[in-house]
C-alpha positions in Angstrom: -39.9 -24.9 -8.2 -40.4 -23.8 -4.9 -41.6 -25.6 -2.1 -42.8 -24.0 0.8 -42.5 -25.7 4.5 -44.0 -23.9 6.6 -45.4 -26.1 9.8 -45.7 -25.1 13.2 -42.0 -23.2 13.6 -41.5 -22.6 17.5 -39.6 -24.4 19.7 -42.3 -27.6 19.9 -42.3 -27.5 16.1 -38.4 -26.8 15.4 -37.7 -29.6 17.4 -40.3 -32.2 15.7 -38.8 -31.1 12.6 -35.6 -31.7 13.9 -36.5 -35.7 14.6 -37.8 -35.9 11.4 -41.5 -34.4 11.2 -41.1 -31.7 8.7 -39.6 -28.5 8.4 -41.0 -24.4 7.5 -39.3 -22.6 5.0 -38.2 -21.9 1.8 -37.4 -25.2 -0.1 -35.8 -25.1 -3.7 -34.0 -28.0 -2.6 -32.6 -30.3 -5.7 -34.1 -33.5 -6.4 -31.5 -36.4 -5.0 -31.1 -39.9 -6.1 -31.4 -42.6 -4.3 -35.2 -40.7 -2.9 -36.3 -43.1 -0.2 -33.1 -42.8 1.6 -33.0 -39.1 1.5 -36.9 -38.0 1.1 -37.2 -36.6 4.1 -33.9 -34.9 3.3 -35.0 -33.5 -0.3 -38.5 -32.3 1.5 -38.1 -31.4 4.7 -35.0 -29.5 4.0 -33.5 -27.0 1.8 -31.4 -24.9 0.2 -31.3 -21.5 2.3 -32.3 -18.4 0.2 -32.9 -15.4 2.6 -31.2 -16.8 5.9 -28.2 -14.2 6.3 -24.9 -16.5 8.0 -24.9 -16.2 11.6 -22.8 -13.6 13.1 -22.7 -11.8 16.8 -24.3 -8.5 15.1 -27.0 -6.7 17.4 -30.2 -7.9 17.3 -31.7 -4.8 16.6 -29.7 -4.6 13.4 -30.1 -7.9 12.5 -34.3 -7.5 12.1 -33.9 -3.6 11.3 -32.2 -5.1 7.7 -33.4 -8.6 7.6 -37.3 -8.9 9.1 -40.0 -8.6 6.5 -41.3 -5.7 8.1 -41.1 -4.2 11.0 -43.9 -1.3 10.3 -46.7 -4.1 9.5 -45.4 -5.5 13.3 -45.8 -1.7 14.5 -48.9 -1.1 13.0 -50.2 -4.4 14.6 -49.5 -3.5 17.9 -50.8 -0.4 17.7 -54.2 -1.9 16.2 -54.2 -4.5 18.5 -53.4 -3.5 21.9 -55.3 -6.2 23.5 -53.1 -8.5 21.5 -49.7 -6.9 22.5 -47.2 -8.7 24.9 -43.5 -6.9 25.4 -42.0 -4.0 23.8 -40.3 -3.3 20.6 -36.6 -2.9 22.5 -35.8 -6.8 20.4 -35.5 -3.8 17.1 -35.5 -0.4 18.8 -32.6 -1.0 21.1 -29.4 -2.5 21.3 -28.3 -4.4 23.8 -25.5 -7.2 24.8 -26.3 -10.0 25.9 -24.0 -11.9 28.4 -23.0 -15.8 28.5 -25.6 -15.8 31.8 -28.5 -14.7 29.6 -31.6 -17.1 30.0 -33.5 -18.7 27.6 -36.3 -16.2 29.3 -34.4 -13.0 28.8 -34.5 -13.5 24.9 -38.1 -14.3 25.0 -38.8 -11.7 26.8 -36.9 -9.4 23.9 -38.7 -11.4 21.1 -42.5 -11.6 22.4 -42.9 -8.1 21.1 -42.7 -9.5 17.1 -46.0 -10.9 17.8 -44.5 -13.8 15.5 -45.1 -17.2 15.8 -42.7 -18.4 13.8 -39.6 -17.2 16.4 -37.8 -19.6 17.8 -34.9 -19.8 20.1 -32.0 -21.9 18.7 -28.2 -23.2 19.7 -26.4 -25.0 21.8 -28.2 -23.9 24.9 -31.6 -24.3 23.6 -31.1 -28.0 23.3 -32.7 -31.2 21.7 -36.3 -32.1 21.0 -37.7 -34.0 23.9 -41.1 -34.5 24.5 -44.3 -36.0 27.3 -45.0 -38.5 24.4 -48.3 -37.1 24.5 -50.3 -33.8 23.3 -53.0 -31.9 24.8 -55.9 -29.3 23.7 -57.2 -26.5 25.1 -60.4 -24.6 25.3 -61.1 -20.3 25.1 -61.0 -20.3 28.7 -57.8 -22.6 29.8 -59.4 -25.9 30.3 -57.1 -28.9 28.8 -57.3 -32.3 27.8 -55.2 -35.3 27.1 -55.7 -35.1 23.0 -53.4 -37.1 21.7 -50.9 -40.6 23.5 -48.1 -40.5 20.6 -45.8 -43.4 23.8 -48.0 -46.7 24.2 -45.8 -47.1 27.3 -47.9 -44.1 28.8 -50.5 -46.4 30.7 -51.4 -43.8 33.5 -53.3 -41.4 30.7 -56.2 -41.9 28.2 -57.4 -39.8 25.6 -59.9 -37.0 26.6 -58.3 -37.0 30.4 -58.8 -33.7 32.2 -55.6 -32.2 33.2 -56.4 -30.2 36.6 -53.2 -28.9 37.7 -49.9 -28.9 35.8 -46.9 -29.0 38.4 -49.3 -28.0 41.3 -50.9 -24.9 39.2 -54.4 -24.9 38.3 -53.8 -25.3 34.3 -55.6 -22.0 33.3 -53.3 -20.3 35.7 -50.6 -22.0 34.2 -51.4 -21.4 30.9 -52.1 -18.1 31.4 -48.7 -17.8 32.9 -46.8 -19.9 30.1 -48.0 -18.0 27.6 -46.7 -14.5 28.2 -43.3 -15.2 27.0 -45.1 -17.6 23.9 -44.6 -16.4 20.5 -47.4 -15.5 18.3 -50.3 -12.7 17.4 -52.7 -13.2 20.5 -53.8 -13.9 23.5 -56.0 -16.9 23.4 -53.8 -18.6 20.4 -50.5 -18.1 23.0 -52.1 -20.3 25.2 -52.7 -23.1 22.8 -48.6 -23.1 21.9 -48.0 -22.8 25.3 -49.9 -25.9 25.8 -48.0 -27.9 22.1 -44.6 -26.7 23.6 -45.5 -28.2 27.1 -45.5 -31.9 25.3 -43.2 -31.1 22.8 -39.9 -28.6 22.8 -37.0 -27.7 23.8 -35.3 -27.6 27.4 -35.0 -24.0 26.7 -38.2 -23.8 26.3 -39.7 -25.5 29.0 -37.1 -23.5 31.2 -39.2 -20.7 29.8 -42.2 -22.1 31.0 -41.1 -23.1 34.3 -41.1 -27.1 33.5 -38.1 -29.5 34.8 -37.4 -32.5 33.7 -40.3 -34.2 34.5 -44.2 -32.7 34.6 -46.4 -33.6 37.4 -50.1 -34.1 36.2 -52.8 -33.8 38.5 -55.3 -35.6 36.3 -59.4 -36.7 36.2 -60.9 -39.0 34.1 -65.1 -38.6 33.9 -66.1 -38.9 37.3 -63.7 -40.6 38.9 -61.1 -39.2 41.7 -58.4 -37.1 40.5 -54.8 -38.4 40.4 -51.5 -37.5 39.9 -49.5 -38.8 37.3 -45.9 -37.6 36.4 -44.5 -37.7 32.8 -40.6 -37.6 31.8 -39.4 -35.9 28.9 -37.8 -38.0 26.4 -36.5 -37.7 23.6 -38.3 -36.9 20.2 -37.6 -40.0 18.1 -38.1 -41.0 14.6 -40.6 -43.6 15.3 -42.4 -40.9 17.7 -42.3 -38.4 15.1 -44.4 -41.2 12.4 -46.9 -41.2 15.7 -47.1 -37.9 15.9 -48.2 -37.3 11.6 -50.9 -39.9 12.4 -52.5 -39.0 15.7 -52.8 -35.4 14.3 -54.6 -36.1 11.0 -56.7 -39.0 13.2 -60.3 -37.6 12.9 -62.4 -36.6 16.0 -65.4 -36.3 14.5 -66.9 -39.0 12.2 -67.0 -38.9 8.2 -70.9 -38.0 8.1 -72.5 -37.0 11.2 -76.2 -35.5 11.8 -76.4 -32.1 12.8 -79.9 -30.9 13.5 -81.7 -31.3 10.6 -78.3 -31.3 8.5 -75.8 -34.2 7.4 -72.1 -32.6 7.7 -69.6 -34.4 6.2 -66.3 -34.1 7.9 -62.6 -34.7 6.8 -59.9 -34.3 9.1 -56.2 -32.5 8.0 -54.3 -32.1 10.9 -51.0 -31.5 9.1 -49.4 -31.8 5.8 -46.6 -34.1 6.1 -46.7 -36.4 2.8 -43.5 -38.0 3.7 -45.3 -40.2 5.6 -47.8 -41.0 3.7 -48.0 -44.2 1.8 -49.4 -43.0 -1.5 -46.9 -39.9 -1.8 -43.5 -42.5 -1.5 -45.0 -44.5 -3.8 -46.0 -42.7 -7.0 -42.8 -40.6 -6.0 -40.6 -43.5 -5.9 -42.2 -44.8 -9.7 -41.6 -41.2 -11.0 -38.3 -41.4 -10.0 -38.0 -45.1 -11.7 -39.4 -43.4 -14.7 -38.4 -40.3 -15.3 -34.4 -39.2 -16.0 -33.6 -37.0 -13.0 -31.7 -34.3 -15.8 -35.1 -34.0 -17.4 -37.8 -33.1 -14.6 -35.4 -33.1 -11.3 -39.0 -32.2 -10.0 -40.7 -34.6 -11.1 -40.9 -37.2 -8.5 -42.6 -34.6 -5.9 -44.7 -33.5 -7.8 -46.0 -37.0 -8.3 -46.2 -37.6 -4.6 -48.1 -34.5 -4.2 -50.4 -35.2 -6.8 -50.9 -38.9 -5.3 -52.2 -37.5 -1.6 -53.6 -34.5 -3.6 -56.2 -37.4 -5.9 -56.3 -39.6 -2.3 -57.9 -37.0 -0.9 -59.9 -35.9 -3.9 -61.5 -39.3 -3.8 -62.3 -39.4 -0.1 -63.7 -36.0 -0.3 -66.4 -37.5 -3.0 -67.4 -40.0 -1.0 -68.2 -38.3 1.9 -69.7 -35.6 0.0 -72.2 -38.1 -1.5 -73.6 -38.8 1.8 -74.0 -35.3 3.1 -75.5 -31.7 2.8 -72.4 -29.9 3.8 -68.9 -30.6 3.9 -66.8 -29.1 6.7 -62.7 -29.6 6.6 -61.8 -29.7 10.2 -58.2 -27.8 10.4 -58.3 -27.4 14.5 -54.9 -28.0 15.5 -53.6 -28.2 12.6 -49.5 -28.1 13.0 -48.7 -27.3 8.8 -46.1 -28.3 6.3 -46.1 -27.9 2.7 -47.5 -25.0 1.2 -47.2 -26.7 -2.1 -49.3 -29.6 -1.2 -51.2 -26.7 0.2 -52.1 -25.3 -3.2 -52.9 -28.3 -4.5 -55.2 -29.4 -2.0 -56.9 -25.5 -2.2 -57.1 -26.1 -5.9 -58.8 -29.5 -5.5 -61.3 -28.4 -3.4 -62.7 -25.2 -4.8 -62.0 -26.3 -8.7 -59.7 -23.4 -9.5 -56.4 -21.8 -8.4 -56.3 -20.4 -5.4 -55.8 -16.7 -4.3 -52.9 -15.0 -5.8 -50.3 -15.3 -3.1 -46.8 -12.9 -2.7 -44.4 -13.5 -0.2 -43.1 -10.2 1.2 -39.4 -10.2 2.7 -36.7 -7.3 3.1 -35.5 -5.7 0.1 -31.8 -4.6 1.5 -33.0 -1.1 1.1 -34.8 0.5 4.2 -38.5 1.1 3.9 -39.0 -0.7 0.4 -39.8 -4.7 0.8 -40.0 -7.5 -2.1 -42.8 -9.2 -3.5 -42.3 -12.7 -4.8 -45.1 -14.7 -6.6 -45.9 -18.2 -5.6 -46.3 -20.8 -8.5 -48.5 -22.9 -9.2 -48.0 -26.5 -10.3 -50.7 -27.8 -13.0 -53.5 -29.3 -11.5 -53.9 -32.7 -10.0 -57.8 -32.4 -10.7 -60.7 -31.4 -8.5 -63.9 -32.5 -6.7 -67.0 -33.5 -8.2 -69.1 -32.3 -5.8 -69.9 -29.0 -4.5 -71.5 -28.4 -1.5 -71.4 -25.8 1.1 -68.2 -25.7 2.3 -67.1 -24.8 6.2 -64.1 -24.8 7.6 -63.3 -25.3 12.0 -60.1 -24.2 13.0 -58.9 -23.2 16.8 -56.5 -21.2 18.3 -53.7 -24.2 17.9 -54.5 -24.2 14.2 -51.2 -22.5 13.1 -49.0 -22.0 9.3 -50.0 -23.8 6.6 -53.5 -24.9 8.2 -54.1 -21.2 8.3 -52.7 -21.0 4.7 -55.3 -23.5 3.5 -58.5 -22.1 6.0 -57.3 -18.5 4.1 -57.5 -20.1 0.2 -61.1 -21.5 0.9 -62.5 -18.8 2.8 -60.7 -16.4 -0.1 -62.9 -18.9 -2.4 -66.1 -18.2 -0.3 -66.0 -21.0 2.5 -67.2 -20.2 5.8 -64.5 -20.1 8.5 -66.2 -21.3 11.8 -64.4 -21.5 15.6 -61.5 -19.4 17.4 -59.0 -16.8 15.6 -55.5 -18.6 14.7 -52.2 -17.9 15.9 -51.3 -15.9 12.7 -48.2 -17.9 11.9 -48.7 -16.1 8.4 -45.4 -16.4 6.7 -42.6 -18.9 7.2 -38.7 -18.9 7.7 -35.9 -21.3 5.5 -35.5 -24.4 7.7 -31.7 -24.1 7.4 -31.8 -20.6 8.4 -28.7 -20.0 10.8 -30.9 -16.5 12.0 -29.0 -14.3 14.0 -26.2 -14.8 17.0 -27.5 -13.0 20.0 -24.2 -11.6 21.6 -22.4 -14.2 24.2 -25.8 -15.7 25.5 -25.5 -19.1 23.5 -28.7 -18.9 21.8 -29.5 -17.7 18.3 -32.6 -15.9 17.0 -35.1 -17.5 14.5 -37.7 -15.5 13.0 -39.8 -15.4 9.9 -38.2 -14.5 7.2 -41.0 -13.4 5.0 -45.0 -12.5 5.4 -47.6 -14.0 3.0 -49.7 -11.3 1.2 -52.9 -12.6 -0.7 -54.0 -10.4 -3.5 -58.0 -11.3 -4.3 -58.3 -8.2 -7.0 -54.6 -8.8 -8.6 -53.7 -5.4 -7.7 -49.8 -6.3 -6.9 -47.2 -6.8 -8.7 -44.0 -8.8 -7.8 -40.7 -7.1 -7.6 -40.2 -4.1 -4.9 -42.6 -2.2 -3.5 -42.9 0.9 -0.9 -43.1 -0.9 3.0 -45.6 2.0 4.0 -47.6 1.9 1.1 -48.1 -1.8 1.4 -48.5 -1.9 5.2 -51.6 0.9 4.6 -53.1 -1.9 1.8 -53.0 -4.8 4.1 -53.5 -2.9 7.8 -57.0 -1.4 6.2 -60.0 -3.1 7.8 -57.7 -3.7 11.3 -55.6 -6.1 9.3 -58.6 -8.2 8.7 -59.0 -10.8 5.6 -61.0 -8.8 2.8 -62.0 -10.2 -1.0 -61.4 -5.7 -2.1 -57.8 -5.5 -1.0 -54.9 -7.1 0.0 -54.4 -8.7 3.5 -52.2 -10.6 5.4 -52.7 -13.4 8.2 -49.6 -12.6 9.8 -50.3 -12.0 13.6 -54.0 -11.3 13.1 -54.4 -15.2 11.9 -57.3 -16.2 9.9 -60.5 -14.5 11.8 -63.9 -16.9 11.7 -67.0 -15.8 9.7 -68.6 -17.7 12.9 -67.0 -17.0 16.1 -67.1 -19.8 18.4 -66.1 -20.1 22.1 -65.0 -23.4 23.1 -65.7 -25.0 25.9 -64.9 -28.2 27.6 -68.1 -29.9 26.1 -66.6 -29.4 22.7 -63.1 -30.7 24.1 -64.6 -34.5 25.5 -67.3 -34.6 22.5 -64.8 -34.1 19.6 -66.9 -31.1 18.6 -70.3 -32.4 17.9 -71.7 -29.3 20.1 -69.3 -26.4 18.4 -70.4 -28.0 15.1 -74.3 -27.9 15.8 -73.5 -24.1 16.8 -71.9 -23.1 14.2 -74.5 -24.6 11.7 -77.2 -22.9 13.8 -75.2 -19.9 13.8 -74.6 -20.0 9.8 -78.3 -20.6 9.5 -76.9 -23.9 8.2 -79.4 -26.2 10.0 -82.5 -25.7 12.5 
């Protein structure tokens, strides 16, 4: 059975997943004995199906016969030329690269992919370390202190304004940061830009111009600014638990009045059941129970159904006390498409959208259509109310995957466009060894393609032919054809702009907008 992985996969994410947070890509791992010991292991990592074994071939050749498809990132750009950032010279040109090739250089070659899901890899890229804290943004380059994953940080507090970041103005530095920033636009760039500046590699804070440590210039309410200057550390286990709470923490509360409305609000800000109690649990009693030659699968499934009835419940609850339900997906960093699925399925009573994952075929200009499954049903909610979803330009991969399934099942997407981190990558995937310059190349290894008439078929398929299907409508979402979130991300119902209001009120104001906007509430 597969299991897809598919959380935040640049440098910031590689590098969590690295200290233990969870890991994108393919996943037909086997089920392993002794589970606690190696859950994180049997979840978080897999057996590699598509990744081809490194070598020093070109890197032109490498995505030319490997990439899911390189006319669906052609017709992009060319749709999308406000969205654009380098060339197509990473797969239209070859080119060696020497042992003094920067971590900058290979960006440079790889921004063109519009891809979020590249990521620089090797030796020279270096281990996770992190600010021990994260940050969010607003549409127009404001940022805040979000999140304090080190409760040795004393010089920072949640909802902090962060003026300057190493003497820049932080819009300026954004701005800056996120034109060598992988993924499908402008706005969403700078959001990554902002993850990877708490959380990555040294490569890539190389890229961005950080050192070793990052000078704050800081301003909490209306007192004087400060300055306050962060070390990167390392990304530890025990930081990486942190870091699975603080995201899913909520920021609004469970029923709040909006205008004349009650909106009930749950918070997923990443799907990461290794860390949840429930999921070791009933995983750890199905494993007790259940001969591992019979249903090797059995004990994940079990886990997943456990969050999957956790949050069924909470859901209810909430739902009971309100007149709409809104799942608040801003920010959210992914993980399991499977769990995924199951939460889709929960919350809209029925399987979700038929889902294909396209990757190369071997044969140029035909690609390959696989068929996600779907696992039986770990029941649904009783109560069905209007349904909204609030994502942001940091909501990225498997958020997008679940905002996609409800909207597909007529829930109304309210906020900024996502990244479009719309397919995934195996998380052992060696990629590609670029020349003598000490880094390897990660990319996506396959595209999602969500079918609402069940007009595909799995197996091959012509590249052009399916590129037209999905590329109609400027590549948006449709419930007539095929489409694909891959660059374009999942694009609102209700655009919102947010400003640094939303940013210190948790969203109370963007929420009362877009209820005003959906004719939701007076």
């Amino acid at each position: 059975m597969q299991q897809r992985l598919i959380i935040d996969a640049s440098e910031a994410g590689r590098q969590a997943r690295q200290a233990g947070f969870t890991s994108p890509g393919n996943s037909r791992a086997p089920y392993v004995r002794n589970f606690m010991k190696r859950l994180i292991a049997c979840l978080a990592l897999s057996t590699c199906l598509l990744c081809v074994a490194a070598s020093a071939e070109e890197l032109d050749a490498y995505l030319r016969a490997h990439y899911p498809s390189l006319k669906y990132v052609e017709r992009y750009r060319a749709t999308h030329p406000e969205d654009v950032q380098g060339s197509d010279e990473a797969w239209a040109t070859s080119a060696s690269l020497a042992p003094e090739t920067t971590a900058s250089d290979v960006s440079r070659r790889l921004v063109g992919l519009a891809d979020q899901h590249v990521a620089l890899a090797g030796a020279k890229a270096g281990k996770t370390e992190t600010l021990g804290v994260l940050f969010r943004t607003s549409s127009d380059g404001q940022m805040i202190v979000w999140r304090i994953l080190d409760a040795r940080i004393t010089g920072l507090a949640q909802g902090d304004k962060v003026l300057q970041i190493d003497g820049t103005p932080t819009s300026a530095w954004l701005k800056n940061a996120a034109e060598l920033t992988f993924g499908g636009n402008t706005r969403a760039r700078q959001a990554e830009a902002a993850l990877s500046l708490a959380l990555g590699t040294p490569a890539a804070h190389q890229v961005a111009g950080a050192g070793k440590t990052v000078a704050l210039r800081v301003q909490r309410s209306a007192q004087a600014p400060r300055q306050v200057a962060l070390p990167y550390q390392p990304m530890t286990q025990e930081l990486a638990r942190t870091l699975a709470s603080a995201v899913d923490a909520p920021d609004l509360p469970e029923v709040v009045q909006v205008g004349s409305t009650r909106v009930g609000s749950i918070r997923l800000g990443a799907f990461a059941p290794q860390y949840n109690a429930a999921f070791t649990t009933a995983a750890e009693a199905s494993e007790a129970a259940t001969p591992q030659a019979n249903n090797p699968d059995a004990p994940t499934l079990a886990g997943f159904c456990a969050v999957t009835r956790e949050l069924i419940g909470r859901y209810d609850a909430i739902a009971a006390r309100s007149d709409v339900m809104l799942i608040d997906l801003r920010g959210n960093m992914g993980g399991f498409a499977r769990e995924v699925r199951g939460f889709a399925w929960a919350l809209i009573g029925r399987k979700p959208v038929k889902t294909y994952e396209m990757s190369a075929s071997g044969t140029p200009g035909i690609v390959r259509l696989e068929a996600l499954q779907d696992d039986a049903s770990c029941g649904s909610v009783a109560s069905h109310k209007p349904l909204l979803v609030l994502v942001d330009a940091g909501t990225r991969s498997a958020g997008e995957l679940l905002a996609t399934y409800l909207w597909a099942s007529g829930a109304t997407i309210m906020g900024e466009r996502t990244i479009g981190a719309g397919g995934g990558r195996d998380s052992q995937s060696q990629g590609v060894a670029l020349g003598d310059s000490g880094y390897r190349a990660l990319v996506s290894e396959n595209f999602y393609i969500f079918d609402p008439t069940e007009e595909l078929r799995a197996g091959e398929m012509d590249e052009a032919t399916l590129v037209d299907r999905v590329a109609a409508d400027g590549f948006h979402p449709s419930r007539t054809h095929p489409f694909a979130t891959q660059s374009i991300g999942v694009v609102p119902d209700v655009p919102l702009a947010i400003d640094a209001a939303d940013l210190s009120d948790g969203g109370r104001g963007l929420v009362l907008r877009g209820l005003v906007a959906a004719g939701l509430t007076k």
